[in-house]
C-alpha positions as CSV (number, residue, x, y, z in Angstrom):
1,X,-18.6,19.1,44.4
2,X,-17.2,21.8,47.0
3,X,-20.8,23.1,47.3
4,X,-21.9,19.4,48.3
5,X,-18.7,19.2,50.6
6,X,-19.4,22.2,52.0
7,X,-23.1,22.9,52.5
8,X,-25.0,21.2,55.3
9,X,-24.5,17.4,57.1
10,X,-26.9,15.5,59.3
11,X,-25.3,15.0,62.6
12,X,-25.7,11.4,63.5
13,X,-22.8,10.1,65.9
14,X,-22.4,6.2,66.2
15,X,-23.0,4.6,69.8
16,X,-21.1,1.9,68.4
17,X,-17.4,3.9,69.6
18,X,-18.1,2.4,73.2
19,X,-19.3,-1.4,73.2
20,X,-22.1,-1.9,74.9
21,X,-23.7,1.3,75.2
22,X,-26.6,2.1,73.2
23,X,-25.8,5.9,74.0
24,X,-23.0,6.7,75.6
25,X,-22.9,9.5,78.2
26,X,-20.8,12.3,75.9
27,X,-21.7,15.0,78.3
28,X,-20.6,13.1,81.3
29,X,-17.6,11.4,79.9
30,X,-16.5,14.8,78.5
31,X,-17.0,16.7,81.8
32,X,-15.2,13.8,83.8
33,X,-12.2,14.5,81.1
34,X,-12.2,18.0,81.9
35,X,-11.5,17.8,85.2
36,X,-8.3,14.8,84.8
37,X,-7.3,17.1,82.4
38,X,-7.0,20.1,84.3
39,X,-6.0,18.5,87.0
40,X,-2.7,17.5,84.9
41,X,-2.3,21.3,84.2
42,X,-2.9,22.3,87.7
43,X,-0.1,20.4,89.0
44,X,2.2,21.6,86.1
45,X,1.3,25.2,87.3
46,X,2.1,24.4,91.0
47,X,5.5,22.7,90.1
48,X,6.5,25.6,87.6
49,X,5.7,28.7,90.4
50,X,7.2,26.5,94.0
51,X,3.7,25.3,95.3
52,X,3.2,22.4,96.5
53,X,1.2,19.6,93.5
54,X,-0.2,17.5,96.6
55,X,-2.3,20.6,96.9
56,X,-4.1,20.0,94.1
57,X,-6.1,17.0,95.2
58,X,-7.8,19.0,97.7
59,X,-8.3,22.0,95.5
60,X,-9.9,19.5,92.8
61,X,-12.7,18.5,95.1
62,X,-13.4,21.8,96.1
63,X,-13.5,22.2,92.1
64,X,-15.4,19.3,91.3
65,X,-18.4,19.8,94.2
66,X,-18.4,23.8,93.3
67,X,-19.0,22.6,89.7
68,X,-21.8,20.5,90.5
69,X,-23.5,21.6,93.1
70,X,-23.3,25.9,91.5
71,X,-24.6,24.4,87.8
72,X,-27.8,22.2,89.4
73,X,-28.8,24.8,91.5
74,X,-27.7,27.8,89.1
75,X,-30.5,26.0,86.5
76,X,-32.8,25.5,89.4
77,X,-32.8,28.7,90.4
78,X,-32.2,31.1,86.9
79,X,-34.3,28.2,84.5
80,X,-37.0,26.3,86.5
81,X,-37.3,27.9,90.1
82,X,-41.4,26.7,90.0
83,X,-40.7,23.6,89.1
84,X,-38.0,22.5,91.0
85,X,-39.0,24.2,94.2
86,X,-42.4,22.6,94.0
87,X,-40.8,19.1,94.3
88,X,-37.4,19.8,95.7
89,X,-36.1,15.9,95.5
90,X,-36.3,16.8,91.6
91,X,-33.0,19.0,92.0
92,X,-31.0,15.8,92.7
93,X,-31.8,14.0,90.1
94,X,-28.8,15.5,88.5
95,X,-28.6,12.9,85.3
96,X,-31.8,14.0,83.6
97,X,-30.5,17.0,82.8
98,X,-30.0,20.9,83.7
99,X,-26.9,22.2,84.4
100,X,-26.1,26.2,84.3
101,X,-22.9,27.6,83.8
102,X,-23.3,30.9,85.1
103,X,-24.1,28.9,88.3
104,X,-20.9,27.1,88.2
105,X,-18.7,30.3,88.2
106,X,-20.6,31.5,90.9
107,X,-20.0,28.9,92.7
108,X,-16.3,27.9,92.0
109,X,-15.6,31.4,92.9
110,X,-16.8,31.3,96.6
111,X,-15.4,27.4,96.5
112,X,-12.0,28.9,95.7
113,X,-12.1,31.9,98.5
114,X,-12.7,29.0,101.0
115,X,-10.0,27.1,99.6
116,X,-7.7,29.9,99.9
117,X,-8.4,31.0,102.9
118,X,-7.4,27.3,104.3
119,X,-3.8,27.5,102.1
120,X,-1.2,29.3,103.5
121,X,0.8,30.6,100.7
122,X,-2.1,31.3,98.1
123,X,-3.4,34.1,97.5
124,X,-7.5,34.1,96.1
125,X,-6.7,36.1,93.1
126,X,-3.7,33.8,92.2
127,X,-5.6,30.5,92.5
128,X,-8.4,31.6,90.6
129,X,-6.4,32.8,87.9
130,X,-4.8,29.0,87.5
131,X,-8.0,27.9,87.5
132,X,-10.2,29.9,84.6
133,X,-7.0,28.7,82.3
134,X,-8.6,25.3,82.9
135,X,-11.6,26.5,83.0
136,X,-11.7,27.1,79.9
137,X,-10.6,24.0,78.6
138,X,-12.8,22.1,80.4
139,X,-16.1,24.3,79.0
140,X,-14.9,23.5,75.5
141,X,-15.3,19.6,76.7
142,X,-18.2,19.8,77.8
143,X,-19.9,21.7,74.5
144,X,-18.4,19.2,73.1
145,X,-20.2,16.6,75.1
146,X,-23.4,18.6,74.2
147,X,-22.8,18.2,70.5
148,X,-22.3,14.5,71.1
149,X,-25.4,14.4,72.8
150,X,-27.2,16.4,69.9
151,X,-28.6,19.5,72.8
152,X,-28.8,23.2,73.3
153,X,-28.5,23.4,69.3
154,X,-29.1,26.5,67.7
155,X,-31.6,28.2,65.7
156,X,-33.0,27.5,61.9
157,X,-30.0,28.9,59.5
158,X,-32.6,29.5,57.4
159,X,-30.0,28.0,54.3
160,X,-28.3,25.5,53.1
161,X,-25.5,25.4,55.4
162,X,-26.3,23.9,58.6
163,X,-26.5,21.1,61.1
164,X,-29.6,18.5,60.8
165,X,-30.0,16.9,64.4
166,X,-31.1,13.1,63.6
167,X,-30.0,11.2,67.1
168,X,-34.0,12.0,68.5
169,X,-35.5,11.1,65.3
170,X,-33.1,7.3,65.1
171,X,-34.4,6.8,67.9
172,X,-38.0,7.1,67.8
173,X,-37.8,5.2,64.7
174,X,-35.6,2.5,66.2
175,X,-39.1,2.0,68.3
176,X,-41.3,0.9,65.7
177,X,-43.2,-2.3,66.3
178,X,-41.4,-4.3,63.1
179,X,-38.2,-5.8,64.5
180,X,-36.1,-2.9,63.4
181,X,-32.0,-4.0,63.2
182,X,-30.7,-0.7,62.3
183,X,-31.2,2.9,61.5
184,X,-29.1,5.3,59.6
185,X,-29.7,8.9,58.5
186,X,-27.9,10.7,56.0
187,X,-27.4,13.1,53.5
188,X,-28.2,12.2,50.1
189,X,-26.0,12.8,47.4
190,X,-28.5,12.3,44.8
191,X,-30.8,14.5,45.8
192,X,-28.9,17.6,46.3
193,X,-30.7,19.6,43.1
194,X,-33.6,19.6,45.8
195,X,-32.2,22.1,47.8
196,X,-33.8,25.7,47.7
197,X,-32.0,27.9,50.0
198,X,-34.8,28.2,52.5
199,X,-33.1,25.5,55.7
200,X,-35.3,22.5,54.2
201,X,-33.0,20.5,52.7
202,X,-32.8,16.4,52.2
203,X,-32.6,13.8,54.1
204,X,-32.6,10.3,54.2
205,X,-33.2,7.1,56.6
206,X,-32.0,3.8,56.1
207,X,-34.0,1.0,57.9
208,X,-33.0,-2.4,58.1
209,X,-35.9,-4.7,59.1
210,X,-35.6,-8.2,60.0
211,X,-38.0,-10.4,58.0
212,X,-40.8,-12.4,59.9
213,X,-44.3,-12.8,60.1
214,X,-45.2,-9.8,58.2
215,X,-46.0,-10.1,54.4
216,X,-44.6,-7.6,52.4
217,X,-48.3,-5.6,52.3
218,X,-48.8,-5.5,55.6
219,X,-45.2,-4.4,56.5
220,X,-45.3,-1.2,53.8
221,X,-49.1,-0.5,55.3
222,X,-47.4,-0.5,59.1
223,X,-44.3,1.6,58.1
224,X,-46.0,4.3,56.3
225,X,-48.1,5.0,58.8
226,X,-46.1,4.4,61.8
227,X,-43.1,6.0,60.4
228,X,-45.4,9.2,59.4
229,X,-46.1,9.3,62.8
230,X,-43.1,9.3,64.2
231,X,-41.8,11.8,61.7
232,X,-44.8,14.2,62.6
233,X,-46.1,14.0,65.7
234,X,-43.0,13.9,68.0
235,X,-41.6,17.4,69.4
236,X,-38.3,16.1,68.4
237,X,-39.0,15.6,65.1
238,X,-40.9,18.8,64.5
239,X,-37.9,21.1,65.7
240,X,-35.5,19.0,63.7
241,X,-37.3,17.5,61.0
242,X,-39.3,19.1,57.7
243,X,-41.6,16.2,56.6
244,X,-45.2,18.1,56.2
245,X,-47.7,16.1,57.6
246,X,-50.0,15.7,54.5
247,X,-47.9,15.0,51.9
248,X,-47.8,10.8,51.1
249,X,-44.4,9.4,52.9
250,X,-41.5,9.1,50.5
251,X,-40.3,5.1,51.2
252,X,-38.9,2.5,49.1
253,X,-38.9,-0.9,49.9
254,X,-36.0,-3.2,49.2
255,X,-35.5,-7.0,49.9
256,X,-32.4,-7.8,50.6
257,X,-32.3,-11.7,51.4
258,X,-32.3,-11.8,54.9
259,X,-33.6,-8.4,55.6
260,X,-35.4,-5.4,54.1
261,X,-33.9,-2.4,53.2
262,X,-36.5,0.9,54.0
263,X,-35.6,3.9,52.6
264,X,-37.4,7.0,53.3
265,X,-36.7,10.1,51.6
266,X,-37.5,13.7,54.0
267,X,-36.4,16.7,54.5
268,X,-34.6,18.6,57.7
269,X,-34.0,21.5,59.3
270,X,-30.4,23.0,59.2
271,X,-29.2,24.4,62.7
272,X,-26.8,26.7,64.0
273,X,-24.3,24.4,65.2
274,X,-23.8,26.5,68.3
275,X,-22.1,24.0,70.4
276,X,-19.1,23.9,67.8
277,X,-19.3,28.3,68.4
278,X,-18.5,27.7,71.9
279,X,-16.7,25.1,71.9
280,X,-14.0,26.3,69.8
281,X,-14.6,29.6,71.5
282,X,-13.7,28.5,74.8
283,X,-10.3,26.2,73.2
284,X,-9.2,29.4,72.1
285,X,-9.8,31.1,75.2
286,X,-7.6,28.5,76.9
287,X,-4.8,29.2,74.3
288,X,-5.0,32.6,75.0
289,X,-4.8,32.5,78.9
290,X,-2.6,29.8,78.6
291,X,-0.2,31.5,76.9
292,X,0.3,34.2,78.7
293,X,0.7,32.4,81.8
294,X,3.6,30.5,80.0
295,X,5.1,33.9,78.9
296,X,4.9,35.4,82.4
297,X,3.8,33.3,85.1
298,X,4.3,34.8,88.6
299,X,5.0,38.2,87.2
300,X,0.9,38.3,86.2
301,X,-0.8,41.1,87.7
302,X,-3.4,39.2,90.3
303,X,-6.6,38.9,88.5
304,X,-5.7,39.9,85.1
305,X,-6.3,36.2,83.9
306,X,-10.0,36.3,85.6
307,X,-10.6,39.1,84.3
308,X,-9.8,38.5,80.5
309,X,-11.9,35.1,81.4
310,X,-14.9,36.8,82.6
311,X,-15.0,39.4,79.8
312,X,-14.5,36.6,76.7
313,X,-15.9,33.8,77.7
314,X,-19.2,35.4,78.9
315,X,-18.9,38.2,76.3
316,X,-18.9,35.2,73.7
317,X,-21.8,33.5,75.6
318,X,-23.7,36.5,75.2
319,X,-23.1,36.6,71.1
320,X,-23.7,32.5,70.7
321,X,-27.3,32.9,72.6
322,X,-28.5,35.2,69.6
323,X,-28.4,31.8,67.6
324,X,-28.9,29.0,70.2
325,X,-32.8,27.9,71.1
326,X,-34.5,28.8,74.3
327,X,-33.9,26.5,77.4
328,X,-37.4,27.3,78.7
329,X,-40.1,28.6,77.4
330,X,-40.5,31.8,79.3
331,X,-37.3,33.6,77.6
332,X,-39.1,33.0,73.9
333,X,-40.5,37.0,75.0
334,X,-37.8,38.1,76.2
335,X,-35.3,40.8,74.2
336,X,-32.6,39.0,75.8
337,X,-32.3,35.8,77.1
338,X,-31.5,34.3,80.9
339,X,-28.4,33.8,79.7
340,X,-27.2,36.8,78.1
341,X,-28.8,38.6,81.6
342,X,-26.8,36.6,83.8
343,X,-23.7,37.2,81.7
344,X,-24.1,40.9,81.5
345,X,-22.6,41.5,85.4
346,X,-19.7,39.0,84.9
347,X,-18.4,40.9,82.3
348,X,-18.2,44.2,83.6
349,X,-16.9,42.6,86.6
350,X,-14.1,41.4,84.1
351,X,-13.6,45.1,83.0
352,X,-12.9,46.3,86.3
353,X,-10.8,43.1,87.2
354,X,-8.2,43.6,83.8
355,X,-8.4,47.4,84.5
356,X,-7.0,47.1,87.9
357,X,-4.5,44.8,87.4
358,X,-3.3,47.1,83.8
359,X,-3.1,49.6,86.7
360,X,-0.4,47.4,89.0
361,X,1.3,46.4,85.8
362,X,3.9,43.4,86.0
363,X,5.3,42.3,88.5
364,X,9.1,42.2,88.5
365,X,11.5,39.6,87.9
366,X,13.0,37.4,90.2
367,X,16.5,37.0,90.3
């Protein structure tokens, strides 16, 4: 029973936890948190060290347009530079997608030199080490919004322990040309001697079907083939699902009064569930920075807390991209990927930040 517990689950989050939509924004939502979150924390930090909170509504948009504007054009410029700067409107179109963090901390860095050098009273070094403390919490938001959203998942575990991503594949099936009312994937507790060790393991869809015009023939005729198809012949379905395209579909037809009940027995493929790695990398990043600020506040060093920023939370990029997917094709030959490149200088420059400040040492009490 603890093998069944503890082996791998099909990642299928319900739309239903906010009415109305039939897939809620997780990535937005979650960023949006982020940044009323920190926010909070930022004016905790001004009222524990004598700055002024109102100060943090300006610093927040500088923040919020640093993060937006560094992260488009950071994935427009590392990711997709052809394709974006061949039809440059395409960079604004923000909500399809492509985001970079590497371009966000470049960005919220020069954002927060401008903001400092318009506030008396703040040094750079100081703000910005306020701000990676949040930083952090807010990054483990937003992998969190990924997960919700079922992207930048990892690679193959190659076992039994895993993550099957089913949100693409509900969907497609959710299309079919039968009045489809529901669809639910799952892991099937009856079928766990199937499981082999190689990263195939079982799954199962529910599908409830309204009944109409369709006889029962022609309806099991439509499904298998339409259902086949979309278990097949979609790119979705092929990076997350096993079903080999010429075995006979595996699908049970039950009538349940008002409805039909299809069940389809496949396989899928178990993932690294990479956004959980950083996600719970960068929450204890967060604890870490936060807790030092508690235990010594002004008396920091300046630049100590960027610096331990820099070196773990891009040192820890670096080790989740061994076991997260390519973004773009191009980095499928590379020995190291855009994002391990791009995180290679911001670590050293946390080095030389942490070792600088372990040279001032703490600063002294105030009495």
């Amino acid at each position: 029973m603890l093998e069944l517990i503890m082996n791998y689950m099909v990642w299928d989050p319900n739309p239903s936890v906010i009415p109305g939509w039939e897939r809620p924004p997780w990535y937005s939502i979650l960023f949006a948190a982020g940044f009323v979150i920190s926010q909070q924390f930022m004016v905790h930090f001004f009222k524990k060290e004598g700055q002024n909170p109102e100060l943090v509504d300006k610093l927040t948009i500088y923040m919020v347009l640093a993060t937006i504007i560094g992260a488009r054009l950071g994935h427009v410029l590392f990711y997709e530079p052809a394709k974006y700067l061949s039809n440059p409107i395409e960079i604004l179109k923000v909500w399809e997608g492509g985001l970079a963090s590497h371009g966000a901390a470049i960005a919220i860095l020069i954002a927060l030199w401008i903001y400092a050098k318009k506030t008396p009273g703040q040094s750079y070094l100081w703000v910005v080490d306020r701000i990676v403390i949040v930083t952090a919490l807010t990054g483990a938001l937003i992998r969190f919004g990924n997960l919700m959203n079922s992207e930048i998942g990892g690679k193959d575990t190659g076992s039994d322990y895993g993550i099957v991503y089913a949100w693409d594949s509900e969907e497609l099936l959710s299309t079919l040309k039968v009045p489809v009312e529901s669809v639910d994937p799952y892991k099937p507790a009856d079928r766990q001697g199937e499981l082999v060790g190689n990263g195939v393991v079982p799954v199962n869809i529910d599908l409830e079907i309204t009944k109409g015009t369709y006889s029962l023939e022609e309806l099991e005729t439509t499904l298998r083939r339409d259902i086949k198809y979309a278990l097949t012949q979609f790119r979705s379905s092929q990076d997350y699902l096993a079903e080999p395209v010429e075995s006979p579909l595996n699908m049970v037809i039950s009538d349940k009064g008002d409805h039909y009940l299809v069940t389809v027995q496949t396989f899928g493929r178990t993932k690294h569930p990479t956004q959980i790695y950083e996600s719970l990398s960068y929450f204890v990043i967060f604890l870490v920075l936060y807790g030092l600020w508690n235990k010594y506040k002004e008396r920091l060093p300046e630049g100590i807390l960027l610096g331990i920023f820099l070196i773990t939370v891009f040192g820890m990029r670096f080790i989740w991209e061994f076991f997260k997917e390519s973004q773009v094709d191009f980095e499928d030959a590379m020995a190291f990927n855009m994002g391990q490149l791009l995180s290679i200088p911001l670590v050293i420059g946390g080095i030389v930040l942490v070792a600088r400040a372990l040279k001032n040492g703490l600063k002294p009490e105030k009495n």
